[in-house]
N, C-alpha and C positions, 0 to 999 in steps of 0.2 A: 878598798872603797873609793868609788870614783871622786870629784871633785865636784861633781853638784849635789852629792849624798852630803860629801864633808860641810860644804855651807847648807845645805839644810838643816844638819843637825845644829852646829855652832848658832843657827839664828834663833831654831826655835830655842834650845834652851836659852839664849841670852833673853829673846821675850818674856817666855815666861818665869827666868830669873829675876828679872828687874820687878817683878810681882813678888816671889816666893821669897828674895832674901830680905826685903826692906818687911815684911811679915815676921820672916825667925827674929830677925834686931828689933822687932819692937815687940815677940814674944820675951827675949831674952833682956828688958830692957835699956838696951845700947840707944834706940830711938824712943822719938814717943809713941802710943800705942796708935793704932792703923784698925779701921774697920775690918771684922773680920771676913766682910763680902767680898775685896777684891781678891779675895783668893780666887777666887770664880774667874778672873780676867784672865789671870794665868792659866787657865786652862786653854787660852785662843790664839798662845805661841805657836804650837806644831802647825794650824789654821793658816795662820798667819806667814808663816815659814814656807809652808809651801807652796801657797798663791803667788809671794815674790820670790821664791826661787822657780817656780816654773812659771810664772813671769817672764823676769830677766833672762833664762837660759833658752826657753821653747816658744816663748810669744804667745799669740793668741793660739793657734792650733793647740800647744801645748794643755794651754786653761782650758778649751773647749774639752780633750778630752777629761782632764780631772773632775771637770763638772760633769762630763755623761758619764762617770764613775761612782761619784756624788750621788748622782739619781736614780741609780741603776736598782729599779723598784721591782721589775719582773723576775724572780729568784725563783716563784713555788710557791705554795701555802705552806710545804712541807717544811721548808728553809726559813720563813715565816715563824711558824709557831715552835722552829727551832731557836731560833732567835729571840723572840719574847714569851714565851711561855717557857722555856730553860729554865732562865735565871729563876722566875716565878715561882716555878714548881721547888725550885731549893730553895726558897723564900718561905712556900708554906710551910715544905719538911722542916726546916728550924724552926719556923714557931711552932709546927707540933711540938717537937724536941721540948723547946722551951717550956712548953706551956708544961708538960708532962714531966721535967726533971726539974724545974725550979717555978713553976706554978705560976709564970708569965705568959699570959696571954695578952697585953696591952699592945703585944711589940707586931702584933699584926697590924693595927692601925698606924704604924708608922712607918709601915711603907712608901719611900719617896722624898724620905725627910731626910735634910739637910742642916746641917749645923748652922753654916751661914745664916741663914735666913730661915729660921725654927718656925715662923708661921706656915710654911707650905710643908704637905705632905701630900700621898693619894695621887691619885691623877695627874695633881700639878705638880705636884714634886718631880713624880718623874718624869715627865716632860721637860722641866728643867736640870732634870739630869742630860736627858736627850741631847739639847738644846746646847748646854754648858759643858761637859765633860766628854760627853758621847762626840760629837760634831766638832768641837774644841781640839781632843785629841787626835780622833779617829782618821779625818779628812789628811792630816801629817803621817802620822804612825802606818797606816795601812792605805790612804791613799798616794801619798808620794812616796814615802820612803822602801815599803816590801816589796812591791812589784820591782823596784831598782835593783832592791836586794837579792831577790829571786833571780834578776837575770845571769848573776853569775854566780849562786849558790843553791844548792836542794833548799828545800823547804826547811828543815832543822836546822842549817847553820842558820840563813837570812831569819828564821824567829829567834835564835838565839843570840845573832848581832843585837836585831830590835830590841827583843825582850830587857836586853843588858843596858842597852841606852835608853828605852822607855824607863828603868827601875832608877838608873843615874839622874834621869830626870827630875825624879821625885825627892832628891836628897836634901835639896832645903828645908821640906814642908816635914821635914822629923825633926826640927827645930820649932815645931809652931803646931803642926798638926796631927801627930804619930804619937805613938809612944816610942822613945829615943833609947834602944836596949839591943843588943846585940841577938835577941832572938827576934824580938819584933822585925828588923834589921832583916835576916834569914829569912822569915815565914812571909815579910812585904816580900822580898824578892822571889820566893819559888810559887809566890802566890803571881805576881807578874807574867814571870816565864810561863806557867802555866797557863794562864788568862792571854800571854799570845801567841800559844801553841794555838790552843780554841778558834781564836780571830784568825790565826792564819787558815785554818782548816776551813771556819766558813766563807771566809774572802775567797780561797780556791775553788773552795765547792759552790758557790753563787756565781761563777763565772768571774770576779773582780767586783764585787757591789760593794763600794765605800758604805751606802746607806745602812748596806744588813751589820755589817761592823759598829758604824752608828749607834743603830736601835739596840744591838746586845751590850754595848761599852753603858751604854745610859741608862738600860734595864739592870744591869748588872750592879753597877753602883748605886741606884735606887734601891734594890736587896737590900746587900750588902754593909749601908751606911745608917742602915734601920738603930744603930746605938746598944744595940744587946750581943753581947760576945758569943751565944751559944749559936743565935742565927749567922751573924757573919763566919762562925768557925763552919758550921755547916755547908754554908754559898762558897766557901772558898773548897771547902775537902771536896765538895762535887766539880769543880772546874775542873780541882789538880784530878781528879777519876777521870773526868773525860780529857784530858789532855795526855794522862797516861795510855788510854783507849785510843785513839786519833794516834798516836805515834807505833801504837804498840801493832793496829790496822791498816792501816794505809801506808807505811811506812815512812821515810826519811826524806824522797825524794819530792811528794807535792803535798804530803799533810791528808791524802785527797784520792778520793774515785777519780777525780778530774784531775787534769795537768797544774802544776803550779802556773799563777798566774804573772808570767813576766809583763814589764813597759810593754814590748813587742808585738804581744799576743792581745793585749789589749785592744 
């Protein structure tokens, strides 16, 4: 791993460290207690991270292109309602599920909803999933970091470098926001890996659109965070399905009909 991958990673996790550990210490009473909104900040590490390292390292040209990366909105319809109507469609399959095996249908209205800030769900919710988690993350994790990764690895390793340090990432927030168990532990992480097998396949096959990455991280956790275990076990068993699919089709080398997407080629 080169030496502007290595301070990228180091910054974004120190960013969004400085959010997640002062959160566990005042879940585990070490501090005093901490709103539990700024968890949301912590999501704008990787963001953050990558704007000053490719900043410092590549100057303005550099930023120019991770911003026509960023906006890179002509993809398809197809890529499109790949992207948000995915997650969605595992969204309704679980609350069927739900509604039909434990007689829950409320959990369809709570689509979009966040712990943090319980008054938003619907539309605005997930737009501030978009907004927070989608963009927060996505813009580091698959705008700076995989295409770097790509250049000197297939498509499988560079997701599974990412995948490993996107999951290490999250290691504070099972102090405060997880359940903290050695299988929750397992099932976040192949839940991860799988979720950036997905992301790499659509960042390859959109030519490199940070944004389609975006809209599925933000749709995706909009699902997903709906609070009822049968839909979330659902949105997640369909990732790991298509993640298994995308490896098992396209194979190892770009995730991809199309070429993996190196810096380069960009």
């Amino acid at each position: 791993m080169n030496r502007k991958l290595v301070a990228y990673f180091i910054l974004a996790y120190a960013l969004s460290w400085s959010v997640f550990v002062p959160l566990a210490l005042a879940k585990q009473n070490v501090i005093a207690p901490l709103p539990a909104w700024l968890h949301i900040l912590g999501a704008f590490g990787p963001f953050t991270a990558a704007f000053i390292v490719t900043s410092v390292t590549e100057g303005a040209v550099g930023l120019r292109e991770l911003l026509g990366r960023i906006t890179r909105w002509r993809i398809g319809w197809f890529w499109w309602a790949v992207v948000l109507l995915g997650p969605l469609a595992l969204f309704l399959l679980g609350t069927l599920i739900s509604g039909i095996v434990v007689g829950d249908w409320s959990v369809v209205r709570q689509f979009g909803s966040m712990a943090e800030l319980p008054q938003l769900s619907g539309m605005g919710g997930w737009l501030l999933w978009v907004l927070t988690f989608g963009l927060g993350e996505e813009v580091g994790w698959r705008g700076f970091a995989l295409p770097r990764l790509q250049n000197n690895h297939d498509a499988r390793a560079a997701t599974l470098i990412l995948g490993l340090l996107w999951a290490g990432w999250h290691l504070p927030t099972f102090f405060y926001n997880y359940e903290l168990s050695i299988f929750s532990v397992v099932a976040f992480a192949v839940g991860i890996l799988s979720g950036a097998a997905v992301l790499t396949w659509l960042y390859n096959s959109t030519g490199g659109s940070v944004l389609a990455a975006i809209a599925w991280h933000g749709t995706y956790n909009a699902a997903v965070a709906s609070g009822n275990g049968v839909v979330s076990a659902v949105v997640t068993a369909g990732v790991i399905s298509v993640a298994i699919f995308v490896a098992n089709r396209f194979g190892p080398e770009s995730f991809s009909h199309r070429e993996r997407q190196t810096l380069d080629s960009l």
